[in-house]
C-alpha positions in Angstrom: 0.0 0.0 0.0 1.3 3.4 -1.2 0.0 6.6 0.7 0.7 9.7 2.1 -1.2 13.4 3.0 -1.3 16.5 1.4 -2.7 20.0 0.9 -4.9 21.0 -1.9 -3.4 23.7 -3.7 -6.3 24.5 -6.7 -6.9 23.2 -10.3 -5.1 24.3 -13.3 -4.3 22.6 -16.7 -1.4 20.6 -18.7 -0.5 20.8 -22.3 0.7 16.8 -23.2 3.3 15.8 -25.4 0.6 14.3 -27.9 -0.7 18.4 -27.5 -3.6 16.8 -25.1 -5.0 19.3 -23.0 -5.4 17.6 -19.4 -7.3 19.4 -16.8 -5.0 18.2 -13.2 -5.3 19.4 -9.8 -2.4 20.4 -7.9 -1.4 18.5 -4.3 1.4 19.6 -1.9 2.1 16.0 -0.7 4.3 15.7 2.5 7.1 15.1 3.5 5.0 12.7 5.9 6.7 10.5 8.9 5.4 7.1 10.0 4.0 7.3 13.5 2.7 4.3 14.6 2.2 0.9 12.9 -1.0 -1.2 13.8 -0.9 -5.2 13.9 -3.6 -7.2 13.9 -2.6 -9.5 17.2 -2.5 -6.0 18.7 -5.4 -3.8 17.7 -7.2 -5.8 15.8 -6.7 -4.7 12.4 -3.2 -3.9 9.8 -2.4 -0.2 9.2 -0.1 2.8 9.5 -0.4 6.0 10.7 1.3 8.9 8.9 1.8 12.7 10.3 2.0 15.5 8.5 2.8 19.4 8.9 4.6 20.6 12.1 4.3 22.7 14.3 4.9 24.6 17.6 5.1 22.1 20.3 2.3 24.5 22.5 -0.2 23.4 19.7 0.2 19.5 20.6 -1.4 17.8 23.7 1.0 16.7 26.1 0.4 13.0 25.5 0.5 14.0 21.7 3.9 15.8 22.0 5.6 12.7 24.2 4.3 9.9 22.1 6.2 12.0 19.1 9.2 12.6 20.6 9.7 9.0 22.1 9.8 8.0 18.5 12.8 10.6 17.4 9.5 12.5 15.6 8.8 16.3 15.3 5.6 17.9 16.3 2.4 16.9 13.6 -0.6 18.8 13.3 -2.1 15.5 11.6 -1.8 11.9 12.1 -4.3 9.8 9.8 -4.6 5.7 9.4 -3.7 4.0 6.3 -5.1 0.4 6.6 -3.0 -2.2 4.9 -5.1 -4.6 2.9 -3.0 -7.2 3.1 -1.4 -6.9 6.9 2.5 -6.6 5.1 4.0 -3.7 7.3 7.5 -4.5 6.8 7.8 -1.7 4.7 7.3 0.9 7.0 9.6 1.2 10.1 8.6 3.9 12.9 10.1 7.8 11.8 10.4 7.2 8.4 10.0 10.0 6.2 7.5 9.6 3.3 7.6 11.9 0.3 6.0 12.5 -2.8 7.9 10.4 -4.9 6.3 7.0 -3.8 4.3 7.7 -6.8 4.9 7.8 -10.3 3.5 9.5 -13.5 0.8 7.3 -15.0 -0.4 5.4 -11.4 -3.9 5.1 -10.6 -4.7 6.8 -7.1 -7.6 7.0 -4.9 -8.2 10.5 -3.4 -9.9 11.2 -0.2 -11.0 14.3 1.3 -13.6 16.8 2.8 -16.1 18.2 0.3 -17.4 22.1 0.9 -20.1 22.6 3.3 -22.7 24.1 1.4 -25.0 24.8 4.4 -29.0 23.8 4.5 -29.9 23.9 0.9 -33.5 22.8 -0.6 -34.2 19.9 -3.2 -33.0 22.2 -6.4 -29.7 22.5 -5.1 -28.9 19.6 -3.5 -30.3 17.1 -5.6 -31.3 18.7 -8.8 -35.0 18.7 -8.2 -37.0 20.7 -11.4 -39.2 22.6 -8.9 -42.8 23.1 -9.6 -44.7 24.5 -12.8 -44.5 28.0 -13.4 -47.8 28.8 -14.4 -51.5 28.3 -13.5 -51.4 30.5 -9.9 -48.5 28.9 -8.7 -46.6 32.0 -7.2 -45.1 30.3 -4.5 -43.6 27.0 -5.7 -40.7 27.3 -7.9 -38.3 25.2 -5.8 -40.6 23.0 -3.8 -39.8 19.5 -3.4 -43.8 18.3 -4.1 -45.1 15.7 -3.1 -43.1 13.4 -0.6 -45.2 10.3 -0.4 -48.3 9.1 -1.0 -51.6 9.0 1.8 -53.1 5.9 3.4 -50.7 3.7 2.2 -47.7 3.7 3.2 -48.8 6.4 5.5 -45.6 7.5 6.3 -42.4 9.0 4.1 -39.8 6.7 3.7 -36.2 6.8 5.0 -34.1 8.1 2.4 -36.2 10.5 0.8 -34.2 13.2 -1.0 -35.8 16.1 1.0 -33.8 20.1 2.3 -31.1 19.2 4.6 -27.2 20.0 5.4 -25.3 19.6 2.0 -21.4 18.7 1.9 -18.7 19.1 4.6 -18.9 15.0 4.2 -15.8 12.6 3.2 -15.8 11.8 -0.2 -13.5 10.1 -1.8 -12.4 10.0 -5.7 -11.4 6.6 -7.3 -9.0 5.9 -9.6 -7.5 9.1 -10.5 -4.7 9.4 -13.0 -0.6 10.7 -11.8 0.0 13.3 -14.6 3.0 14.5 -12.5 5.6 14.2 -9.8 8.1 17.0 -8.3 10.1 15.5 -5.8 11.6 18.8 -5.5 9.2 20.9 -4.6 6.6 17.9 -3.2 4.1 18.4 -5.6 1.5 16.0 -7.7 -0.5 16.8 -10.0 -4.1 14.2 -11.2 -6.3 14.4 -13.5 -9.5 15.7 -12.9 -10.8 17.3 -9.4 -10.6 16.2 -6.0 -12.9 16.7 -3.1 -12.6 20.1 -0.7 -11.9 24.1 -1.0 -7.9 24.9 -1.5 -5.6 23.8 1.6 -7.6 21.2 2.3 -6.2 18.0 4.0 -6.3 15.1 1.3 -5.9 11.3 1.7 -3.7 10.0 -1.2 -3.6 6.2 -2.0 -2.7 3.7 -4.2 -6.4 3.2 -6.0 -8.2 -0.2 -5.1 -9.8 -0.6 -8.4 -7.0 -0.1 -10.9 -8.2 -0.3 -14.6 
């Protein structure tokens, strides 16, 4: 398993060799430092913990701070899991520094992250509803759901109905995204297409599960 975190920086566009025009976003990926290594005999499960950004040691618990520094580490603003499908953790050893170049042009990633909140929003924005007629007296109901369910039967709306209600600030994650680029130097990767969140958000990068 190949993974590490990063910033979203925003969205701009490459010109190919074959004169392609490939629309990427931008990712400040790490550098990241392992922090902990979960085994299933001990916690139940296989994974890795990476952290990422430092900073003052004031802004870190105390527990937080001494758990670090036990381990030789620097003071991380984030520390996220990365299970490990198939338990193999020998690859990883506790303080080792993860960069950018884990990845290569052309991989497949999966990228996970934290879309915009958007607030309460009605049916027309959140799910495309078409709103009501706009004729025939009906002053008041261009961007009303309707009807929600029939009377008698079932007597009741079902679970599930797309209805008004808090849109975005959810994890969301995009599958099988295409590498365009890697700078090891400056700790940038660029994929194809967008990514979940506003600009600096925190992103999740992984090797995708569903390559192809």
């Amino acid at each position: 398993m190949k993974g590490i975190l990063g910033r979203k920086l925003g969205m701009t566009q490459l010109i190919m060799e074959n004169g392609e025009v490939v629309p990427v976003t931008i990712i400040q990926a790490g550098p990241c430092y392992v922090t902990q290594l979960k085994k299933p005999e001990v916690d139940g499960y296989a994974a890795v913990q990476l952290g990422f950004e430092e900073v003052a040691e004031r802004k870190l618990t105390k527990p937080e701070r001494v758990r670090l520094q036990k381990n030789g580490l620097p003071p991380l603003k984030v520390l996220r899991e990365f299970r490990l499908t198939d338990g193999d953790d020998s690859e990883y050893q506790i303080g080792q520094q993860i960069t950018v170049d884990v990845f290569q042009e052309g991989d497949r990633v999966d990228v996970t992250g934290t879309s915009k909140g958007r607030g309460f929003q009605g049916g027309v924005k959140r799910y495309g509803f078409g709103g009501g007629p706009k004729t025939h007296g009906q002053s008041d109901r261009w961007r009303a759901p309707g009807s929600i369910g029939s009377g008698t039967t079932p007597g009741r709306v079902y679970k599930g109905t797309r209805m008004a209600g808090h849109m975005g600030n959810a994890r969301v994650t995009v599958q099988n995204l295409l590498v365009v680029r890697v700078d090891p130097e400056k700790g940038v990767i660029a994929v194809k297409g967008a990514v979940p969140g506003p600009r600096n958000g925190l992103l999740m990068i992984r090797e995708a599960r569903k390559q192809g």
